[in-house]
mmCIF entry with sequence, helices, sheets and N, C-alpha, C, O atoms, coordinates in Angstrom:
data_MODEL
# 
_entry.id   MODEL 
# 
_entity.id                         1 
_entity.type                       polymer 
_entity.pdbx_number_of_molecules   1 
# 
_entity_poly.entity_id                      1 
_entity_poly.type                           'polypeptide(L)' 
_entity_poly.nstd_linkage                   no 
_entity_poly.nstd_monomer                   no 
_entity_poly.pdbx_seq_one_letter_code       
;(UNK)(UNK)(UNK)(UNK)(UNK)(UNK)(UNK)(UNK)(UNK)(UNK)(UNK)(UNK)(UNK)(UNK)(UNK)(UNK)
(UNK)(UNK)(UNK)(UNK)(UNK)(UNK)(UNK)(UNK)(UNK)(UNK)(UNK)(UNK)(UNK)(UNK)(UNK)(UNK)
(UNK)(UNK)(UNK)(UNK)(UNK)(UNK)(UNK)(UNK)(UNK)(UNK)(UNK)(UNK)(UNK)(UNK)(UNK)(UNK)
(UNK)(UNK)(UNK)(UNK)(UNK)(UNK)
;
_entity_poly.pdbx_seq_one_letter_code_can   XXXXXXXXXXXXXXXXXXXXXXXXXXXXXXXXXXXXXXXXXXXXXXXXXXXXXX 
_entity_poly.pdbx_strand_id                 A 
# 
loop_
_entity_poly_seq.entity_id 
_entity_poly_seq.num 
_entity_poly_seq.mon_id 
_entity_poly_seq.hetero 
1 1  UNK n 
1 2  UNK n 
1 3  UNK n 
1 4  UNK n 
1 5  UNK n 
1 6  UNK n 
1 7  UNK n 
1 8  UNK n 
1 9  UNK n 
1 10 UNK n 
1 11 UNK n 
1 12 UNK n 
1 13 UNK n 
1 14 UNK n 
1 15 UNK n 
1 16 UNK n 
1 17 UNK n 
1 18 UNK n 
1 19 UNK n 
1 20 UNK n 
1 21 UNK n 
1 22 UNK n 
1 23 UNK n 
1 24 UNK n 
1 25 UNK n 
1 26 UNK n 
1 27 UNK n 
1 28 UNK n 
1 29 UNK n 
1 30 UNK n 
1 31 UNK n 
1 32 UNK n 
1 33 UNK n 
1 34 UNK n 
1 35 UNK n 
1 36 UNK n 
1 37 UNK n 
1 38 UNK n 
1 39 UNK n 
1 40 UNK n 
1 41 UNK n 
1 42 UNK n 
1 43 UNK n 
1 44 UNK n 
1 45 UNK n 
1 46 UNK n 
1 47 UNK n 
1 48 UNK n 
1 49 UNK n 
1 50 UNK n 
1 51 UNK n 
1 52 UNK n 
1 53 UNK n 
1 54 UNK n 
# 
_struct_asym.id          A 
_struct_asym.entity_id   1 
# 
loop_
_struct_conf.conf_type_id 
_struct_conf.id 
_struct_conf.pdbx_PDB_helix_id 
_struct_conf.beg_label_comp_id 
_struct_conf.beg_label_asym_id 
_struct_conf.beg_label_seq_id 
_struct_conf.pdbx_beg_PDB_ins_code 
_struct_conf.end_label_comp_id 
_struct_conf.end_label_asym_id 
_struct_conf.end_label_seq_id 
_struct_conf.pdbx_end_PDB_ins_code 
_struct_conf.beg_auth_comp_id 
_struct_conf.beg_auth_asym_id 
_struct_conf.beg_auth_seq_id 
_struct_conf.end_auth_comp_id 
_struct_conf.end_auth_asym_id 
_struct_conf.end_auth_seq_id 
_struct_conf.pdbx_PDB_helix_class 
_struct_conf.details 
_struct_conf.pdbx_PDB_helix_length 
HELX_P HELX_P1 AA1 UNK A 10 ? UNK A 21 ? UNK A 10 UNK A 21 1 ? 12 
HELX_P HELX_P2 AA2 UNK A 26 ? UNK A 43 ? UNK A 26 UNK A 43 1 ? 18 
HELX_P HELX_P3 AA3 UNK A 47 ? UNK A 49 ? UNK A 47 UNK A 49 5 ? 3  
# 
_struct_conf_type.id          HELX_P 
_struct_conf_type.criteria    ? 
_struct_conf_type.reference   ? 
# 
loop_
_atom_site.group_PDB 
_atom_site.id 
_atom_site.type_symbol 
_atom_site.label_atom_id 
_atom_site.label_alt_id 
_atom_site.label_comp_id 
_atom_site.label_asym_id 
_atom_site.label_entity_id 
_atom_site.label_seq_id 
_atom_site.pdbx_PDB_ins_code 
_atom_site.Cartn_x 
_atom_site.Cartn_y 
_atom_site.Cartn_z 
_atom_site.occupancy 
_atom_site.B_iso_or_equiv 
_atom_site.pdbx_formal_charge 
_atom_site.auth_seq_id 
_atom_site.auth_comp_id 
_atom_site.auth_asym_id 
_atom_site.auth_atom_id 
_atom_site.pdbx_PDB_model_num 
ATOM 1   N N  . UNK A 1 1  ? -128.328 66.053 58.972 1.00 0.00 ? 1  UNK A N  1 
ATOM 2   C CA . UNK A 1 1  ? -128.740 65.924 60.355 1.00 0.00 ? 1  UNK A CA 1 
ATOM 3   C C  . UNK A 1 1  ? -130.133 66.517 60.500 1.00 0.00 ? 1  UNK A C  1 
ATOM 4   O O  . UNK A 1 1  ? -130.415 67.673 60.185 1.00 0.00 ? 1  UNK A O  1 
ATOM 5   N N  . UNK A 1 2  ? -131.107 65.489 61.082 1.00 0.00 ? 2  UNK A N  1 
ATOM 6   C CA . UNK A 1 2  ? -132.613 66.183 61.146 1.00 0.00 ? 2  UNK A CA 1 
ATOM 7   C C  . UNK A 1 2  ? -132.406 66.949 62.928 1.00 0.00 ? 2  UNK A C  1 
ATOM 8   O O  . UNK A 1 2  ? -131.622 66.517 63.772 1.00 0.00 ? 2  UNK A O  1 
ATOM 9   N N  . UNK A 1 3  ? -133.185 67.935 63.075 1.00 0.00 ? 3  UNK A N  1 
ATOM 10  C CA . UNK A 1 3  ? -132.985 68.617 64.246 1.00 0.00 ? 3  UNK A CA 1 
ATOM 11  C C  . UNK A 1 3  ? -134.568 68.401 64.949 1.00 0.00 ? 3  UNK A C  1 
ATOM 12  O O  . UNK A 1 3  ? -135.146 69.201 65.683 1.00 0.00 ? 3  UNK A O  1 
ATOM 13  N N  . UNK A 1 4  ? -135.111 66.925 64.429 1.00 0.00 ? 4  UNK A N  1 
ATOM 14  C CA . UNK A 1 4  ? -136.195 67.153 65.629 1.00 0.00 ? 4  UNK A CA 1 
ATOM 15  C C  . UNK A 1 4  ? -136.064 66.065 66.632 1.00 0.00 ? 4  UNK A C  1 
ATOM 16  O O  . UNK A 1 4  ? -136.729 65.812 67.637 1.00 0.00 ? 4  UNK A O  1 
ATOM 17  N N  . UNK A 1 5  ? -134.834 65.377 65.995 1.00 0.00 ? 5  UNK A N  1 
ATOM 18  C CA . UNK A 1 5  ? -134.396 64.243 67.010 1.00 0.00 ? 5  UNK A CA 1 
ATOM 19  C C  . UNK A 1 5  ? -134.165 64.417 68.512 1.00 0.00 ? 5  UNK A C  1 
ATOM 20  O O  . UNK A 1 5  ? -133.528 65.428 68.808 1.00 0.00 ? 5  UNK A O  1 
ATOM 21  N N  . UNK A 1 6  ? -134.421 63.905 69.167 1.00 0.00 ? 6  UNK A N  1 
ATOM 22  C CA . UNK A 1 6  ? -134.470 64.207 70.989 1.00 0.00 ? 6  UNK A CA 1 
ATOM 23  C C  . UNK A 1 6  ? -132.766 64.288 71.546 1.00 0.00 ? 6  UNK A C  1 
ATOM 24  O O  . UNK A 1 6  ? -132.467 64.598 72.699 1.00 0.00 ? 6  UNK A O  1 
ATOM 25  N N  . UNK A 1 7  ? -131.897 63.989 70.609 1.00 0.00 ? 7  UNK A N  1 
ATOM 26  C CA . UNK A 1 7  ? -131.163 63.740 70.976 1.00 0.00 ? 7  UNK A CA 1 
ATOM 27  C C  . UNK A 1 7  ? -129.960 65.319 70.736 1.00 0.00 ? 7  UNK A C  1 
ATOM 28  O O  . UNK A 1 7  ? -128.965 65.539 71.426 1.00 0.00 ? 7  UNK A O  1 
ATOM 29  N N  . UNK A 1 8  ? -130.394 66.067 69.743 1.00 0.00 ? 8  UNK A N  1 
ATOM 30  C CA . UNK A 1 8  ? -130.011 67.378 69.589 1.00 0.00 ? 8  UNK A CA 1 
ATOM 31  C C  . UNK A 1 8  ? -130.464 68.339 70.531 1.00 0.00 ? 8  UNK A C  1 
ATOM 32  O O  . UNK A 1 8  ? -131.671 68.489 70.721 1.00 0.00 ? 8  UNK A O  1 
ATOM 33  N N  . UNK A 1 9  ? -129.489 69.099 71.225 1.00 0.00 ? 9  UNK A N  1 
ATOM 34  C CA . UNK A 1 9  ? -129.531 69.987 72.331 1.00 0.00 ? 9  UNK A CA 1 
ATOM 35  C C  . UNK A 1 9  ? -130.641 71.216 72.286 1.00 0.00 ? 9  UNK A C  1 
ATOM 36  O O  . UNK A 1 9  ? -131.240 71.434 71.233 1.00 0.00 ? 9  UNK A O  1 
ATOM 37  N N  . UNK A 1 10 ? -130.780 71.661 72.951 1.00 0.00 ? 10 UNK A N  1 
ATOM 38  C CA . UNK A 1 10 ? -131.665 72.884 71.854 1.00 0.00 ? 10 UNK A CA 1 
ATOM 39  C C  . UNK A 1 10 ? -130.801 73.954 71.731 1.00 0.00 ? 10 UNK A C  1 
ATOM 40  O O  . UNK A 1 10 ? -131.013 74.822 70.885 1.00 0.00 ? 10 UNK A O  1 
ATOM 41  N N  . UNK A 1 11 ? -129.416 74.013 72.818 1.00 0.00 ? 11 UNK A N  1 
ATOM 42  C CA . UNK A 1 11 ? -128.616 74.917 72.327 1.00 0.00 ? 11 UNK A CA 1 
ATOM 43  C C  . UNK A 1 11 ? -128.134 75.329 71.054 1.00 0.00 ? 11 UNK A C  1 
ATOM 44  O O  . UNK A 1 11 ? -128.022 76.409 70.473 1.00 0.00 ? 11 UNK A O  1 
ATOM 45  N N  . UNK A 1 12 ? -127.735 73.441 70.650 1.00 0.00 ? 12 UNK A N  1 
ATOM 46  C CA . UNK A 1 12 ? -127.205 73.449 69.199 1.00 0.00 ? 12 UNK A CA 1 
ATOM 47  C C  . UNK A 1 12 ? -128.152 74.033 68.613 1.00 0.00 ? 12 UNK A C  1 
ATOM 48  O O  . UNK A 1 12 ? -127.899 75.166 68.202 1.00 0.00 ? 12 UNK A O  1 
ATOM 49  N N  . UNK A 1 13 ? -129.608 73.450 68.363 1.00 0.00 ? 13 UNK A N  1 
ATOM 50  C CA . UNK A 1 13 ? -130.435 73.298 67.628 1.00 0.00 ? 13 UNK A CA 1 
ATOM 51  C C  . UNK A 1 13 ? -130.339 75.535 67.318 1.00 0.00 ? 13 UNK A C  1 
ATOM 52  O O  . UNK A 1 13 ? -129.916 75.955 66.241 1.00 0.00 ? 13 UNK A O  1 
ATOM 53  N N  . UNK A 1 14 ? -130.637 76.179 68.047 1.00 0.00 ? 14 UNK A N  1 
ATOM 54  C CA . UNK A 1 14 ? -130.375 77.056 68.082 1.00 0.00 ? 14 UNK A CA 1 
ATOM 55  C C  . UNK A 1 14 ? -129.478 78.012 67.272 1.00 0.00 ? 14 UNK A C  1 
ATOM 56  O O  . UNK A 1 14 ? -129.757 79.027 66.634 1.00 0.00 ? 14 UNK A O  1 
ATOM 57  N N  . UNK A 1 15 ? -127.914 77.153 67.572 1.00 0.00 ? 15 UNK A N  1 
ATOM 58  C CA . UNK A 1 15 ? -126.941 77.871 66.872 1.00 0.00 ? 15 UNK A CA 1 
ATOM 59  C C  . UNK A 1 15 ? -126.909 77.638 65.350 1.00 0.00 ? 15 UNK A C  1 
ATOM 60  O O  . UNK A 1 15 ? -126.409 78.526 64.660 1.00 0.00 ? 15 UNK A O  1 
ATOM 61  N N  . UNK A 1 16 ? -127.365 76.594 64.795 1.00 0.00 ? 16 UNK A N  1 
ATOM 62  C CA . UNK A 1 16 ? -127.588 76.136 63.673 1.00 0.00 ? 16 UNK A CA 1 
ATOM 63  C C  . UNK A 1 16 ? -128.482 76.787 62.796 1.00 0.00 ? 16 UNK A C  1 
ATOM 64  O O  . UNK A 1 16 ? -128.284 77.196 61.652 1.00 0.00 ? 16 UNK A O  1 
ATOM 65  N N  . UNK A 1 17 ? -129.642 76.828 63.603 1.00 0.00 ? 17 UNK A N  1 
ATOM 66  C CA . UNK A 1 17 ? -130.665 77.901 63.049 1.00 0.00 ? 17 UNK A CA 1 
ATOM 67  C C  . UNK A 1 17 ? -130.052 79.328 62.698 1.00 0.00 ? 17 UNK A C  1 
ATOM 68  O O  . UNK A 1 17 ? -130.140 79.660 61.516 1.00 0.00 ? 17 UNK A O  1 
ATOM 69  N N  . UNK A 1 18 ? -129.419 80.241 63.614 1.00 0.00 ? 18 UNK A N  1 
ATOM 70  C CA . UNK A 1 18 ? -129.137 81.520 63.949 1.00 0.00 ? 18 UNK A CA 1 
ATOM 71  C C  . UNK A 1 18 ? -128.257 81.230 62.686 1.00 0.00 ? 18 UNK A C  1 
ATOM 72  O O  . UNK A 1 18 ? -128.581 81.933 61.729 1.00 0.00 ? 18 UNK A O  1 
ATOM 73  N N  . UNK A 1 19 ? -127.234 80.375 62.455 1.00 0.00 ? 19 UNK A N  1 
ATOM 74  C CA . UNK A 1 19 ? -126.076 80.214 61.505 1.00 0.00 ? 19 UNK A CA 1 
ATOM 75  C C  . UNK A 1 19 ? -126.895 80.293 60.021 1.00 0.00 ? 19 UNK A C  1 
ATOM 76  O O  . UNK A 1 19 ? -126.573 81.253 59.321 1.00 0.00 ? 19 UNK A O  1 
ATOM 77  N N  . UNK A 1 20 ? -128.076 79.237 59.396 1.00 0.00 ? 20 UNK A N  1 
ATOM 78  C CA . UNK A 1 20 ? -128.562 79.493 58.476 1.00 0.00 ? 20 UNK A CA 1 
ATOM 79  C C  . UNK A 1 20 ? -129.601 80.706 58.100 1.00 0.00 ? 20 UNK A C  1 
ATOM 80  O O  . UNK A 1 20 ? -129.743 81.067 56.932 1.00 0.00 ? 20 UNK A O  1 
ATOM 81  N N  . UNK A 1 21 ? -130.206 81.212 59.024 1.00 0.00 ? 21 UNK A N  1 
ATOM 82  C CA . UNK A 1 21 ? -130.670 82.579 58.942 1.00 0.00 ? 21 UNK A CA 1 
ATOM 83  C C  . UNK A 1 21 ? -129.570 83.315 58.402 1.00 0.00 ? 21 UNK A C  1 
ATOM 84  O O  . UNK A 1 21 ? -129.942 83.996 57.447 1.00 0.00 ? 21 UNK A O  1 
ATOM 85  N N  . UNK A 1 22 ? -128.264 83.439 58.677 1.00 0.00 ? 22 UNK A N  1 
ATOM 86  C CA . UNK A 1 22 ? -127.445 84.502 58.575 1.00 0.00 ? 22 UNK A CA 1 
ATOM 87  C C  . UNK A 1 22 ? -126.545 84.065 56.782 1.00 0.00 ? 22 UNK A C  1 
ATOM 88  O O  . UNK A 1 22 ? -125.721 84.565 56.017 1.00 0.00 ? 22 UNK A O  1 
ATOM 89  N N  . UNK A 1 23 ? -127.588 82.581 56.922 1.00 0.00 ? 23 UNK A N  1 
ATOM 90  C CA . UNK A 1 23 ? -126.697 82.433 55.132 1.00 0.00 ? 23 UNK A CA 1 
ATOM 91  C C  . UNK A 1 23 ? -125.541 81.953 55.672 1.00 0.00 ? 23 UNK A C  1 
ATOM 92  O O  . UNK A 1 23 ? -124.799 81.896 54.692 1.00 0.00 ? 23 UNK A O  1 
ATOM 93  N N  . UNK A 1 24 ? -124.864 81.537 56.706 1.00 0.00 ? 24 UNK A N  1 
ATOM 94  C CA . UNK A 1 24 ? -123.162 81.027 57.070 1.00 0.00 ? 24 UNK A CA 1 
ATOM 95  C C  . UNK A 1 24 ? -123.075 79.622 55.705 1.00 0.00 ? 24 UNK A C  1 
ATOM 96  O O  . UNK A 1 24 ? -124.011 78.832 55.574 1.00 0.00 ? 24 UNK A O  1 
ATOM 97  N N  . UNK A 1 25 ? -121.863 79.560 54.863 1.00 0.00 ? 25 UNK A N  1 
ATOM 98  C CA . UNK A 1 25 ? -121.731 78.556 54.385 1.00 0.00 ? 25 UNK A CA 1 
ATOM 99  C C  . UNK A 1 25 ? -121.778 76.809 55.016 1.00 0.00 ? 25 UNK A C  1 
ATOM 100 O O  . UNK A 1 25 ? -121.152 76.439 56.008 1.00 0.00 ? 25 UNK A O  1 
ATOM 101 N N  . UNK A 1 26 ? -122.370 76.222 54.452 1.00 0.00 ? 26 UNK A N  1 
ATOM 102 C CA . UNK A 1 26 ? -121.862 74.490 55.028 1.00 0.00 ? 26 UNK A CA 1 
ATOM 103 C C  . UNK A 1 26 ? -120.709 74.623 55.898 1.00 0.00 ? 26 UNK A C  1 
ATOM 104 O O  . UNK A 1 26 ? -120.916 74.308 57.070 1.00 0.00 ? 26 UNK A O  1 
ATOM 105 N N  . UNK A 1 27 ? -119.460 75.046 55.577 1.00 0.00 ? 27 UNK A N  1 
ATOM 106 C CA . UNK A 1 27 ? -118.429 74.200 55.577 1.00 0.00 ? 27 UNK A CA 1 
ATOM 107 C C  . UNK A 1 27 ? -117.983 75.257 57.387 1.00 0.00 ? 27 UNK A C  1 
ATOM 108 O O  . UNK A 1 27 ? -117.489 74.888 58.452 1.00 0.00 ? 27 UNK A O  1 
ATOM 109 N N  . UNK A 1 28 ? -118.534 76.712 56.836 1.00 0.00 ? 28 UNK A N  1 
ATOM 110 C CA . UNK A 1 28 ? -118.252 77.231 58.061 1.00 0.00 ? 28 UNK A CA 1 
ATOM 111 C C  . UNK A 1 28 ? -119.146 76.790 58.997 1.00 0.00 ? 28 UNK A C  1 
ATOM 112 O O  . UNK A 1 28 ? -118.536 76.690 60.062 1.00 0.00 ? 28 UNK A O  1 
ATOM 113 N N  . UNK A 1 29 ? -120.331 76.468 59.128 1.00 0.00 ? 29 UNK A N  1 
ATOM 114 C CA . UNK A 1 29 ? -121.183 75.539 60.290 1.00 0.00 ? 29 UNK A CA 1 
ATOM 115 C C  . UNK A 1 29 ? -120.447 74.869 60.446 1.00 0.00 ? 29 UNK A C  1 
ATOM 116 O O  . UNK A 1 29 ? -119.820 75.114 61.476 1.00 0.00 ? 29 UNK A O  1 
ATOM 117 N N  . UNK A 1 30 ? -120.085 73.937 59.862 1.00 0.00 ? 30 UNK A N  1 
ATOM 118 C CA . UNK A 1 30 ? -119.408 72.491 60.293 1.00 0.00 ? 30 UNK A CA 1 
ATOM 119 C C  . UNK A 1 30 ? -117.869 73.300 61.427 1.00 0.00 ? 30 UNK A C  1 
ATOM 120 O O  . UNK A 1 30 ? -117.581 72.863 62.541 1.00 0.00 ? 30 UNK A O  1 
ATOM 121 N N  . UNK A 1 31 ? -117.352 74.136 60.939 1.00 0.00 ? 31 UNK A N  1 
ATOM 122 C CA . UNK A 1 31 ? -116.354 74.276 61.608 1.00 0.00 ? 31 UNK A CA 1 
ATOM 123 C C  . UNK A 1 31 ? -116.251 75.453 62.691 1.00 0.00 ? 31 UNK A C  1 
ATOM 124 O O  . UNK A 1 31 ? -115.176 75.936 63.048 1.00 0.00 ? 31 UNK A O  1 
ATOM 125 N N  . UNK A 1 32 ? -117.469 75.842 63.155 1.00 0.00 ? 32 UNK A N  1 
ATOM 126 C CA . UNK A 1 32 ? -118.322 76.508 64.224 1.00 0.00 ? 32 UNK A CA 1 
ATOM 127 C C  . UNK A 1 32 ? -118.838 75.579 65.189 1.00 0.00 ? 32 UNK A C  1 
ATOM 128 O O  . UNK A 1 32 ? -118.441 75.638 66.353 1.00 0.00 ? 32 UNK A O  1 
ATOM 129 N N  . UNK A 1 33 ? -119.664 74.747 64.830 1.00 0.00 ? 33 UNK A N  1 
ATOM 130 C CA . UNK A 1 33 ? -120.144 73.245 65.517 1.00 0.00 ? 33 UNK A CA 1 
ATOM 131 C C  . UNK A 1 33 ? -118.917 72.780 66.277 1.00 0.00 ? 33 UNK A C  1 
ATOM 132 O O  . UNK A 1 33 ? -118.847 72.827 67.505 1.00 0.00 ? 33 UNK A O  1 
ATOM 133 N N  . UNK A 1 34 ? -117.728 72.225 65.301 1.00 0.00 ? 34 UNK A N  1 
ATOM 134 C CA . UNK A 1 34 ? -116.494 71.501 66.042 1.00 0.00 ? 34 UNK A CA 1 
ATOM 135 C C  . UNK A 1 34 ? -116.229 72.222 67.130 1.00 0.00 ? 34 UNK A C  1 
ATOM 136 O O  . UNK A 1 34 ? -116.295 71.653 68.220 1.00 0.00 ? 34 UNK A O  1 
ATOM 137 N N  . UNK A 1 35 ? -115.817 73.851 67.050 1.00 0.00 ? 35 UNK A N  1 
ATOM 138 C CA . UNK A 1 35 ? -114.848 74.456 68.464 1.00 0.00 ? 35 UNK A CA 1 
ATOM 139 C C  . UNK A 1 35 ? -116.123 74.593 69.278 1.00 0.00 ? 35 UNK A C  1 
ATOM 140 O O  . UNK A 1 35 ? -115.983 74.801 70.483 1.00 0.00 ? 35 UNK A O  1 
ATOM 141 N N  . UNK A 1 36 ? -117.175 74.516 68.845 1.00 0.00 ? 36 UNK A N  1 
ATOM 142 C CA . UNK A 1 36 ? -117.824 74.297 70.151 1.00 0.00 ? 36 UNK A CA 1 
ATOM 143 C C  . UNK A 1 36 ? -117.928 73.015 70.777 1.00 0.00 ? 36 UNK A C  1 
ATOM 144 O O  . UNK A 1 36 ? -117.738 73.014 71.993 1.00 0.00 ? 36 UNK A O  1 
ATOM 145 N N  . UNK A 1 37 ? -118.214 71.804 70.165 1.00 0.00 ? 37 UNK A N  1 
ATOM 146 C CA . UNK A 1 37 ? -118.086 70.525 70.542 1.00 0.00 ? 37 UNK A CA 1 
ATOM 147 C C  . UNK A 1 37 ? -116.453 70.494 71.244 1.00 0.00 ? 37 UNK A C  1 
ATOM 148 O O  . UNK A 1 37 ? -116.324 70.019 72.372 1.00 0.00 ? 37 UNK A O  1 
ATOM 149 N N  . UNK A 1 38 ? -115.324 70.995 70.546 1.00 0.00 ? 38 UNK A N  1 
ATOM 150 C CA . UNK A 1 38 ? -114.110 70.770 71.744 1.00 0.00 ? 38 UNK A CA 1 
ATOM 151 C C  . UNK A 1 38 ? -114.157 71.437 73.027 1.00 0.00 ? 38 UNK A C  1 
ATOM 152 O O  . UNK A 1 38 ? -113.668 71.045 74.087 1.00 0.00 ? 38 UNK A O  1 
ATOM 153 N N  . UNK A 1 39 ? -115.012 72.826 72.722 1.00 0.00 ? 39 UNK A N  1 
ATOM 154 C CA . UNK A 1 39 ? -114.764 73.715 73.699 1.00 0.00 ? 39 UNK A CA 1 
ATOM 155 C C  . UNK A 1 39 ? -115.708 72.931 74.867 1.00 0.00 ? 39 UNK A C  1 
ATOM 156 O O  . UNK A 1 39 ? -115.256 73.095 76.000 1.00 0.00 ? 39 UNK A O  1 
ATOM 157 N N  . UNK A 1 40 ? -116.554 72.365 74.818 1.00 0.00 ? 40 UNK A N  1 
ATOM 158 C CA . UNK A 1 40 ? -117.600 71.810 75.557 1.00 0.00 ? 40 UNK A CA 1 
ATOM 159 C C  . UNK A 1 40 ? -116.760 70.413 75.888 1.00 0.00 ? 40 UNK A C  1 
ATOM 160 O O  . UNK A 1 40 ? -116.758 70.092 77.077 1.00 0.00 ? 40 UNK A O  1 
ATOM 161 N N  . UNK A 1 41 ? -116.104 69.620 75.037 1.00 0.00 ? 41 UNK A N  1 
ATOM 162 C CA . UNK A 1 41 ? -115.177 68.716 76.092 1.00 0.00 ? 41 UNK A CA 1 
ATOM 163 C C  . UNK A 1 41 ? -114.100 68.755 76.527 1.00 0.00 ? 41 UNK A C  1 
ATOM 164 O O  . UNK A 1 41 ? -113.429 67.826 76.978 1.00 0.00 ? 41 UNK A O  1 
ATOM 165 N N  . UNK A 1 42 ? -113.732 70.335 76.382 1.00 0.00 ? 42 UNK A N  1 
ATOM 166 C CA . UNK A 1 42 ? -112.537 70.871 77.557 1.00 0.00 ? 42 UNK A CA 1 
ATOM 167 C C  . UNK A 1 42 ? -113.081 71.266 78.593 1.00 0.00 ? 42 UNK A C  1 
ATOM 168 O O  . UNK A 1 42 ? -112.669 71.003 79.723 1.00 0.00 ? 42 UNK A O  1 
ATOM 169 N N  . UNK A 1 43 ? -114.294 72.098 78.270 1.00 0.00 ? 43 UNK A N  1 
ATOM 170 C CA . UNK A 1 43 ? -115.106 72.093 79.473 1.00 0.00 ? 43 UNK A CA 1 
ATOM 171 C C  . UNK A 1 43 ? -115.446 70.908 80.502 1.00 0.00 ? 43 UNK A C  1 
ATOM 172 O O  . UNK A 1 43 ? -115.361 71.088 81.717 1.00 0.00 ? 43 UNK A O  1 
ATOM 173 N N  . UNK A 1 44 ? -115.801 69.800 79.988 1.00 0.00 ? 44 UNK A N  1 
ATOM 174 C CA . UNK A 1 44 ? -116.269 68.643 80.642 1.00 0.00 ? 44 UNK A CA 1 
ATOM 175 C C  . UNK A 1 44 ? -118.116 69.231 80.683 1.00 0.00 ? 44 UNK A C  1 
ATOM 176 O O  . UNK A 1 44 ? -118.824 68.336 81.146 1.00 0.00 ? 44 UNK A O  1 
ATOM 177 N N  . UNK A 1 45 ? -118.554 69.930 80.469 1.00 0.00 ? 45 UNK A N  1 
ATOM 178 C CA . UNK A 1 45 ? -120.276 70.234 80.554 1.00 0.00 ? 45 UNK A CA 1 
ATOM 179 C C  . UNK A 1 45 ? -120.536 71.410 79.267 1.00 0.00 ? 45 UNK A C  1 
ATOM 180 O O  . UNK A 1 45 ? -119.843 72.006 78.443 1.00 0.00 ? 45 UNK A O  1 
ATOM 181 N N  . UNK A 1 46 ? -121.663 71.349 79.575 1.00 0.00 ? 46 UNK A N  1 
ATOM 182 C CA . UNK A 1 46 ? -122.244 72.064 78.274 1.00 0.00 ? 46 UNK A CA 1 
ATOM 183 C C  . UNK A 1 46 ? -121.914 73.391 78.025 1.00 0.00 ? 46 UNK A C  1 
ATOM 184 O O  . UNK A 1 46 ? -121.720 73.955 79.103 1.00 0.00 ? 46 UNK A O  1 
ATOM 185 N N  . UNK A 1 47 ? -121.763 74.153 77.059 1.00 0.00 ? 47 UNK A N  1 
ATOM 186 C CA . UNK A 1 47 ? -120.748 75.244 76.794 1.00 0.00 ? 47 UNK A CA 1 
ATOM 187 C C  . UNK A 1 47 ? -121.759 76.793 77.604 1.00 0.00 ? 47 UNK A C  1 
ATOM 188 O O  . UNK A 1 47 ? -121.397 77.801 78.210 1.00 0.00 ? 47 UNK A O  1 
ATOM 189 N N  . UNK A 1 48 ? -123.130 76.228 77.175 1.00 0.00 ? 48 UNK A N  1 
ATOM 190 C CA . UNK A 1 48 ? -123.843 77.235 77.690 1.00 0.00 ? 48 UNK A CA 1 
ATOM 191 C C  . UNK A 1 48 ? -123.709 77.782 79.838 1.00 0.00 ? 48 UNK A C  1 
ATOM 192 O O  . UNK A 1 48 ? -124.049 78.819 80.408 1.00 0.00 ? 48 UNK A O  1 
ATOM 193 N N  . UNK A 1 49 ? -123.066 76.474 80.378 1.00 0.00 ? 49 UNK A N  1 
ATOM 194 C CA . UNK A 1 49 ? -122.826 76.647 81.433 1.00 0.00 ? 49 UNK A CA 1 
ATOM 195 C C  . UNK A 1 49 ? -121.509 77.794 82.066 1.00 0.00 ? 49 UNK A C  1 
ATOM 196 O O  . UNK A 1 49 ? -121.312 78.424 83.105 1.00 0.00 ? 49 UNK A O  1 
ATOM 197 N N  . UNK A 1 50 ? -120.752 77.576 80.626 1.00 0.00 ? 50 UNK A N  1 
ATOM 198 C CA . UNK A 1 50 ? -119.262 78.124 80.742 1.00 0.00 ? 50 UNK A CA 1 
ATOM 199 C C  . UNK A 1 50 ? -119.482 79.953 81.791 1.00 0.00 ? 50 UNK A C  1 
ATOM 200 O O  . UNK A 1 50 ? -120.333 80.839 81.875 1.00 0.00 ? 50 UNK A O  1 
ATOM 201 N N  . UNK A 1 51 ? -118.508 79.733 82.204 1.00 0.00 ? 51 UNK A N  1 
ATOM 202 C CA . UNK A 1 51 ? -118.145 80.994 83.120 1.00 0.00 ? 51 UNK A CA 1 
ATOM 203 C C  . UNK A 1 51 ? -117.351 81.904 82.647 1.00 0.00 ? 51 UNK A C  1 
ATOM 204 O O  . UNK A 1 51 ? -116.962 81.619 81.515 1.00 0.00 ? 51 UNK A O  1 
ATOM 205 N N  . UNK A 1 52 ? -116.829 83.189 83.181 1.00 0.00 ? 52 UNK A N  1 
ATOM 206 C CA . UNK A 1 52 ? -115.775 84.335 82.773 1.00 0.00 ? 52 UNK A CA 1 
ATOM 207 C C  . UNK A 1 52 ? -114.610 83.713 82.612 1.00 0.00 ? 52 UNK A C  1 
ATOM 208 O O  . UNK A 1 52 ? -113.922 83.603 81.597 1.00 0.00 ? 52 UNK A O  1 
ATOM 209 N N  . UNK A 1 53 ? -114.364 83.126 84.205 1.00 0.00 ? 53 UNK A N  1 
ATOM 210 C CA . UNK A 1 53 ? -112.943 82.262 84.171 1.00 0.00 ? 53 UNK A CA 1 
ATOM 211 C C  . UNK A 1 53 ? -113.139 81.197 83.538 1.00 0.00 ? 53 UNK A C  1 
ATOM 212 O O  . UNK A 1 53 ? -112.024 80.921 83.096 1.00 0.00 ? 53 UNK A O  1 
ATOM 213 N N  . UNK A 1 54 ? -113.912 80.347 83.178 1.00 0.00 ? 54 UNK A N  1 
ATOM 214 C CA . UNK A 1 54 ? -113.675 79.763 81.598 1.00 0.00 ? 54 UNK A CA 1 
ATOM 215 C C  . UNK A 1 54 ? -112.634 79.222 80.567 1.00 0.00 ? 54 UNK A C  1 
ATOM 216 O O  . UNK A 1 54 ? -112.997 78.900 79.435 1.00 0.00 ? 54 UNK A O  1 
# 
């Protein structure tokens, strides 16, 4: 996945970065990415919006 595409959030773009700075393996990105992608369509909006009650 290239991250200068318009179509990547900058949130993601963000967490991805922060994740390879820290050395996180492939496989754990990939499965960091997902619960946020579900958590964001249980949400119905973007995760960064999320609240306490949440």
């Amino acid at each position: 996945m290239t991250f200068s595409d318009p179509g990547v959030s900058p949130l993601r773009r963000r967490m991805v970065d922060d994740m390879r700075m820290r050395k996180f393996a492939p496989k754990t990105q990939s499965t960091y990415l997902r619960a946020v992608r579900e958590f964001a369509r249980f949400l119905g909006r973007s995760p960064d919006t999320a609240t306490v009650e949440d």
